[in-house]
N, C-alpha and C positions, 0 to 999 in steps of 0.2 A: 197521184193522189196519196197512194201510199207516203212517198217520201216528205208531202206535207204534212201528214200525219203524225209522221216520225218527227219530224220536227216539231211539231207542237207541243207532243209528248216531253220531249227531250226539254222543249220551255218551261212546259211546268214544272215538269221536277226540277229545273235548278231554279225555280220560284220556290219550291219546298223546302229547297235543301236551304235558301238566302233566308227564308221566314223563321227556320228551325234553329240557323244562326243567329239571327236578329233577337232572337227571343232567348235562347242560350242567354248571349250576351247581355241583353238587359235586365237579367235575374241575376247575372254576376254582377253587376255597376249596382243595382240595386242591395244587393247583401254588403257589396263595401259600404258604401253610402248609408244603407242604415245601422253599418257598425260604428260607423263613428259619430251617428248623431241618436242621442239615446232618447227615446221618447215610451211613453207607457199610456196604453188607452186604457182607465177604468169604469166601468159599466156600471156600479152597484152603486145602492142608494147611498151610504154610506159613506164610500170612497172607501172601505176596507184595504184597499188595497196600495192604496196612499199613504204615503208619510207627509208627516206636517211639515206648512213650511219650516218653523222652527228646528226641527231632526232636521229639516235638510240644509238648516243657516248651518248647524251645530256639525255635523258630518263635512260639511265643506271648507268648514274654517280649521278640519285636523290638522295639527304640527307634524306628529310622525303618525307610527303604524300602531293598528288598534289591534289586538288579539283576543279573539273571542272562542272558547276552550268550551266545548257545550259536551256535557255530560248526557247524550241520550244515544248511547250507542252499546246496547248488550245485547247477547243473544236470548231469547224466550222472553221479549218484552212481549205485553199485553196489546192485544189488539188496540186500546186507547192511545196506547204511547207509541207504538208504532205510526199511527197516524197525526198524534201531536208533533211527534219530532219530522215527517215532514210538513205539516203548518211552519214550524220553527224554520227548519232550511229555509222554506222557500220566502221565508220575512226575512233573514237572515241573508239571500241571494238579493233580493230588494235592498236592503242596507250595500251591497256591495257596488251593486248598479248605480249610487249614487256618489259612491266616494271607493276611489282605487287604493286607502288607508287601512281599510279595512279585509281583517283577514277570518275567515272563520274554521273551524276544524271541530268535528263531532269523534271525540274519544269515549270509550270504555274504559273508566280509573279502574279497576280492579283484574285480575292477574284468575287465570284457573287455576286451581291447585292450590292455591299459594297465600292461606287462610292469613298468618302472621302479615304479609305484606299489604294486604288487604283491611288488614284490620288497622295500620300506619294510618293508611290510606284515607280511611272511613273518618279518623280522628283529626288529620291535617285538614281535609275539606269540609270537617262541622265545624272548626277552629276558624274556619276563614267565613264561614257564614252562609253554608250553603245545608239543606233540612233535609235529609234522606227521607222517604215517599214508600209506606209501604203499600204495595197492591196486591192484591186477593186475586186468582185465575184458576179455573178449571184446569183439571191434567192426569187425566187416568183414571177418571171417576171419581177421582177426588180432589178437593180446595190447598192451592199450597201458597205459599204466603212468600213472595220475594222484593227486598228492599232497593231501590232503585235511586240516586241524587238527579233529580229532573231537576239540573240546575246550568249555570253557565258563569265561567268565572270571565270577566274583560278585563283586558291585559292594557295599561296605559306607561310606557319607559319602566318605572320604577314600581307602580301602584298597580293595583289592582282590587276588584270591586265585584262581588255577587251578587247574582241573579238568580232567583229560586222560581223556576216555571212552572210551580205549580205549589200552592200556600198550605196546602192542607190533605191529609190523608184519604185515600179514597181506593173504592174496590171496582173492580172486575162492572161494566157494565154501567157505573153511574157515569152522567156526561160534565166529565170535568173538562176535559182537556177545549173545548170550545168555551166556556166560562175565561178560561186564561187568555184568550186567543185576544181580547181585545187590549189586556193589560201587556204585549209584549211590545209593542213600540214605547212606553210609559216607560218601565222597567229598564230596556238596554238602552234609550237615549237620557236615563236620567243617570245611570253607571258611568255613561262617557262623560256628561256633564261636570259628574262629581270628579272625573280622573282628571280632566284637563282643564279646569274652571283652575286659575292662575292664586286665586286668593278669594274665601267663602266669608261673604257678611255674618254678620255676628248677631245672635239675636241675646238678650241680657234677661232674666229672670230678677224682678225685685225681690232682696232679702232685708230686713229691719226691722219691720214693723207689721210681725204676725202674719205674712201671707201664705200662704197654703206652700206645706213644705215640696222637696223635691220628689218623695215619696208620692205623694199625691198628685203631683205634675207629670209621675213619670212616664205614661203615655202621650200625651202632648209632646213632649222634649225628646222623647223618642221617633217620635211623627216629625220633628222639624227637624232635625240633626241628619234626615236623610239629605237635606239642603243647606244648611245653617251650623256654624258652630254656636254652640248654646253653653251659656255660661252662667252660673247665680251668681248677682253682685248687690255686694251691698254700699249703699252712697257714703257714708261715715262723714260725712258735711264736706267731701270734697267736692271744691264747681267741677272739676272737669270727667269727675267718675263713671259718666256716662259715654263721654265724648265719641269713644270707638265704636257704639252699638248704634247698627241701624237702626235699629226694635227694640222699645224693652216691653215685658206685660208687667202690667203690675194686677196678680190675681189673688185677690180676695182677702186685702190689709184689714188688719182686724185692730192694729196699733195706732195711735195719734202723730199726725206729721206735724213735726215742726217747719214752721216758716221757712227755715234755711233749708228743708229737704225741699219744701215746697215749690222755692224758691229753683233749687239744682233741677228740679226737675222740669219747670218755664224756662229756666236760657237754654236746656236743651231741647228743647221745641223750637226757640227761637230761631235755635243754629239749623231747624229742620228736620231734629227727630221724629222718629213716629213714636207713640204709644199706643196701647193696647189697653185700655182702663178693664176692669172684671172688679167691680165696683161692688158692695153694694150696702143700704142704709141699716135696712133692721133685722135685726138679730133673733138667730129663731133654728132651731137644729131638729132633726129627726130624733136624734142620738137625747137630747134633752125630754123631747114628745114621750118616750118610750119608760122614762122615769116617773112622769108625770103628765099625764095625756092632754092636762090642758094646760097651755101656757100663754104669756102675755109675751109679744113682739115688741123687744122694745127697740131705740134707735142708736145707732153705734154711731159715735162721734170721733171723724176719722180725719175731721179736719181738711175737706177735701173739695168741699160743694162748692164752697166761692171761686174755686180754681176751677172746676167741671162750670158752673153758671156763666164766666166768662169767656172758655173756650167757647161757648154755644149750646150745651144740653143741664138740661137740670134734671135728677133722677129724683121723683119723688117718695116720701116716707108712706110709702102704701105697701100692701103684698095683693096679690092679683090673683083671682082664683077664676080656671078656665074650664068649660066642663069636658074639652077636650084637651085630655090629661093621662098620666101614666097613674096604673092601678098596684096597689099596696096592698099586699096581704092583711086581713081582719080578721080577728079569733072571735069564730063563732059560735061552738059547743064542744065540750069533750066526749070521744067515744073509747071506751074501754079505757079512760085512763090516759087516752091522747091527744090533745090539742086540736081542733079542728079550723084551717083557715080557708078563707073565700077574698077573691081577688076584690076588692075595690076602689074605686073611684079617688081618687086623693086630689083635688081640685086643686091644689097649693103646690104641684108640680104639671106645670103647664106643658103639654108638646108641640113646638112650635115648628109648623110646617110652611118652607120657603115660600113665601109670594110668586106664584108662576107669573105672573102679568110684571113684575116687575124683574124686565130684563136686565139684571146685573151679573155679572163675569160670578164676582164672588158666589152665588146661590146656582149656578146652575148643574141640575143631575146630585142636587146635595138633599140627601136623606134628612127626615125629620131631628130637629135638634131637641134636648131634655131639658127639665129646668126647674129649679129648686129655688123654691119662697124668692119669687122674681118680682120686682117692682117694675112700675109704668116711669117712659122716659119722656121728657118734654122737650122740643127744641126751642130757646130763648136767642133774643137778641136778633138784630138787621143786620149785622155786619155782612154786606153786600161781596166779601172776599172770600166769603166762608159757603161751601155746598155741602148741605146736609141730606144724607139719604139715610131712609128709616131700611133697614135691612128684616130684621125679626118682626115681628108682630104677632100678635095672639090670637085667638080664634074670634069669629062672629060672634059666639056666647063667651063672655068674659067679663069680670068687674072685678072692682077699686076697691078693699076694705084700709081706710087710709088709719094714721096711728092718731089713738092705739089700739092695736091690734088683739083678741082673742083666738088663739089659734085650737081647736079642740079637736083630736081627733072620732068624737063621737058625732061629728058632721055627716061621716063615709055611711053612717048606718041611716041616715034621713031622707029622702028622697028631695034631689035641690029644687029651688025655686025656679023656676027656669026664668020667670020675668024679672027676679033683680039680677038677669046677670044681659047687661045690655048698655055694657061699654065695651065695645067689638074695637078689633086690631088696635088693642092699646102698643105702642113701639116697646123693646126690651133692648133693641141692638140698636144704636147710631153710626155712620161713615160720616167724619167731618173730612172736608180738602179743603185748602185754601192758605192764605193767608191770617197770622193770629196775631191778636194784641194780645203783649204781655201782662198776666195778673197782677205787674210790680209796678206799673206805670202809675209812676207818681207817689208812691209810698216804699221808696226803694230806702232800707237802711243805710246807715252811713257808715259800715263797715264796708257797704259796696260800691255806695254813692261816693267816698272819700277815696281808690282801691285806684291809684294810677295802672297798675297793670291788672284792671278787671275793665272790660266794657261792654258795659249793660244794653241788651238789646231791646229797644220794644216793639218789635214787630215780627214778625220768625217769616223768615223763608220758604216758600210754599211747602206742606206737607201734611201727613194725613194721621188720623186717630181714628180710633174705633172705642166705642162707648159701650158696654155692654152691664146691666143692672144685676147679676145676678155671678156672683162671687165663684159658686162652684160649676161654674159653663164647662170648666176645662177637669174639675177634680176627679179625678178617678179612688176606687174603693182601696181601701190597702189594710191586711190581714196582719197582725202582731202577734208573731210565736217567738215568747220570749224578749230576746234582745233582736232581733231580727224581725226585719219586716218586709212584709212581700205585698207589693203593687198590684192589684188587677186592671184588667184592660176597662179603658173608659166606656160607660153603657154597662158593666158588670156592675150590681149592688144589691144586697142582702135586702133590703126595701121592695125590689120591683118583682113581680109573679113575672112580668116579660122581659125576658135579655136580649137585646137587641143591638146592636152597633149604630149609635145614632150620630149625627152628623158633625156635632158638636168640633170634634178634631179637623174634619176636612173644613170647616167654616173657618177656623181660628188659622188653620195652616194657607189658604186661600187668602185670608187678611195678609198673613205676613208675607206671600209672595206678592200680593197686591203693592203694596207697601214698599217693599223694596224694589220694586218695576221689573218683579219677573213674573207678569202676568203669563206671558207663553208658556210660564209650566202648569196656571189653571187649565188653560187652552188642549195643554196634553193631559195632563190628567183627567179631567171632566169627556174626553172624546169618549164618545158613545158608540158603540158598534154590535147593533141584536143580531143575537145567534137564531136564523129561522130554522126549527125542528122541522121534522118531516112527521106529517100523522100516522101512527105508527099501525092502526086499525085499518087506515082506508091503503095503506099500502099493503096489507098483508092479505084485503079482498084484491084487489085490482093488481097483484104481482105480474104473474102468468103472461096480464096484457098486456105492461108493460114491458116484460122481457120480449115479446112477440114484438113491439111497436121498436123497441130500438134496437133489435136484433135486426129484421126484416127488410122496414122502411127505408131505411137506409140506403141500401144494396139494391132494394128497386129504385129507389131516385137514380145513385150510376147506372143502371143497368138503362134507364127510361133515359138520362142525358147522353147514354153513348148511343143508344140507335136513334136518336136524333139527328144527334152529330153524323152516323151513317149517311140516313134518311137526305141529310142538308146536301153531305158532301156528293152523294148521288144523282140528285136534283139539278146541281150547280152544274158540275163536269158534263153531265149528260145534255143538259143546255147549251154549252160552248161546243162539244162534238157534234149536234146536230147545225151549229149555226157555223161550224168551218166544214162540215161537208158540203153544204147548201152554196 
């Protein structure tokens, strides 16, 4: 009996020892196996944790090696930054996991001691376009103030391209560094884009005929040249002087077009240009109001509307007054000598907030756009080739005061009517696509009709336009000291009590990616990714409990699955011993 015993003994253990191999072994075949097949489970609503497919067309398709030099490596960083810079690694180790191009490296640019060389230092990488970051921290009972470049330079052969992780100035305790956290896939896959993109479409600024100088465009053209090279051109009656622009805008002509421009600007639609119209009829300025508070709207004849009437929109000679609208300071009484204002109401600057029900790429996650003496747009004409989609529209409360127009700003001080204002979502913006007939069909002069090396198109190539009624969509405020003049950010103006960033830019820069079919960069730009806070009250009652719950629980669960495991293995053995002695 005994030496049955012993043998049984002796079975199981080299059953132990074969199961203990077995399993070894297939946790090694399994770590090969899953090193060479790369997979990622992500759980959140979001996909946070995902790259688009676009970063992952764009990372896949690298020629060489990408070098990415991230500046978040000092000592006595701030508890914020200590923890943004691993957010950064570990998006940063996700870009790797995808493409073996890519190399990353977290440096400290600046030297101890060594103030002079540091100071080189500080001037080469504001030169290259990266923003030093001052942050404020606690430190021996007192506040000290140390400057930091939360940036990263991408390294592509020859080029290279800034990344600033963080846009704006911040202290000790405010939650930036999770505000950044959604913009860093945006940011480093638009750096490579720009490094390795072979050759960058052109987008053209019309100049000729009065339109809104480069001054006044310079946020827009600063907004697009992170994609685009941008250029002011003026047509000077040559046909092909558009030829090389994907895009041109033509914003806010205040000058008379002749035929022949008229003309230059149909055969390049023909050939399949885009446009960008910032159009608009009557005539009518703040800057004028303030001279003389009431004035008449009259109509600017720009020669334009039979070329806009047969592409498909007709903008009509009205101005629109909405009651949901951006408010203008009004001088109410003097106290001691000082001017007194109170924000109100300015009906004749509309804020037009995106149609949520109307699902289009262009409007989506885009902030409310501004809009100054805007007229209502009409779509005309069946041409069956042509898709018109109204993108802007006005509020519920809104109406038509068509020309001519009395513009008075002692309106702000009345309380409105609210029943004449009940022509709701009148359009301000148009998308046309399709196919166009040319405005010259049949009345082509015989400079071009006679022209053996001109030939006249009259139908254009499928392509798109955008219609917009209201001149200064895109102008930004610009200050004049002296012979110099300095630009403010679009949404800054001496007019509004509210400064706000409003959409205006991202709508116009959304057209032009639309436009030139790199919708994937709406796709990545518009990604959405909420930061969920923790409630900072209900965690400072219930701490204690939860230090006990994830300290504790835990350790009981192993502690409860191993004398199970005991309990089982007990159970089993002692079952087979009683049924081999029997």
């Amino acid at each position: 009996m005994d030496k049955k015993l012993k043998h049984t003994r002796l079975v199981l253990k080299k059953q132990n020892i074969f199961q203990a191999l077995l399993i070894l072994l297939l946790i090694v075949l399994f770590n090969l196996f899953s090193s060479m097949l790369f997979f990622r489970l992500d759980l959140t609503k979001e996909k946070r944790f995902t790259i688009t497919p676009i970063s992952k067309t764009i990372l896949a398709g690298l020629e060489d090696k990408v070098y990415i030099e991230v500046y978040l490596e000092s000592k006595d960083l701030p508890v914020e930054l200590v923890r943004y810079r691993k957010v950064v690694k570990e998006f940063l180790d996700n870009f790797e996991s995808y493409s073996n191009k890519i190399e990353v490296e977290f440096k400290n640019p600046f030297e101890e001691g060594d103030p002079e060389q540091n100071r080189n230092v500080y001037w080469q990488l504001y030169n290259k376009g990266l923003n030093p970051t001052y942050v404020s921290q606690s430190k021996d009972g007192g506040v000290t103030e140390k400057m930091v470049f939360a940036g990263a330079l991408v390294k592509y052969r020859e080029k290279e391209f800034p990344v600033n992780l963080i846009n704006n100035n911040v202290t000790s305790g405010s939650d930036y560094a999770g505000l950044s956290e959604t913009e860093l896939e945006r940011d480093f896959i638009h750096a490579i884009w720009m490094l390795t993109s072979k050759k960058l479409q052109k987008v053209a600024f019309l100049e000729g005929q009065k339109e809104l100088t480069e001054y006044q465009t310079y946020d827009i053209m600063t907004s697009l040249s992170k994609y685009y090279q941008i250029d002011r051109v003026k047509m000077n009656n040559v046909l092909n002087s558009l030829d090389e622009y994907a895009v041109v805008i033509i914003a806010k002509p205040e000058g008379y077009f002749t035929e022949k421009e008229k003309f230059i600007l149909d055969q390049y639609i023909m050939q399949g240009g885009k446009v960008i119209w910032l159009v608009e009829w009557m005539q009518i300025s703040m800057d004028s109001l303030s001279t003389k508070p009431s004035q008449m709207a009259m109509i600017r004849d720009i020669n334009l509307d039979d070329q806009l009437f047969n592409y498909g929109v007709r903008i009509n000679p009205d101005l629109i007054q909405d009651l949901r609208c951006l408010n203008v300071p009004v001088y109410v009484n003097t106290v001691d000598g000082n001017p007194q204002f109170e924000p109100k109401p300015w009906y004749y600057f509309p804020l037009i907030v995106p149609d949520t029900l109307l699902d289009h790429q262009l409007l989506r996650n885009l902030e409310p756009a501004r809009t100054q003496f805007v007229s209502s747009i009409d779509t005309v004409g069946e041409n069956p080739e042509i898709k018109k989609t109204i993108l802007l529209r006005t509020s519920e409360y809104s109406k038509s005061l068509v020309h001519p127009v009395e513009v008075d700003l002692e309106i702000m001080r009345e309380d409105p009517d609210i029943a004449t204002f009940n022509k709701p979502k009148m359009p301000i913006a148009v998308l046309l696509e399709g196919t166009f007939r040319s405005n010259f069909v049949n009345r082509l002069s015989s400079e071009f009709a006679d022209n053996k090396d001109f030939k006249f198109l009259e139908s254009s190539k499928p392509t798109k336009m955008v219609v917009i009624s209201d001149g200064d969509f895109i102008r930004n405020e610009v200050r004049t000291m002296g012979d110099k003049q300095q630009p403010y950010p679009l949404g800054f103006d001496k007019y509004y009590t509210e400064q706000f960033t409003p959409g205006n830019t991202q709508f116009i820069v959304n057209c032009v990616n639309y436009m030139c079919a790199d919708e994937d960069l709406i796709s990545l730009r518009m990604r959405e990714i909420k930061i969920r806070q923790l409630n900072a009250s209900e965690v400072k009652q219930k701490m204690f409990l939860w230090v006990y719950v994830n300290s504790f629980i835990p350790v009981l669960i192993i502690i409860v699955i191993g004398l199970l495991v005991v309990v089982f293995r007990r159970i089993k053995y002692s079952r087979k011993f009683l049924s081999q002695k029997d």
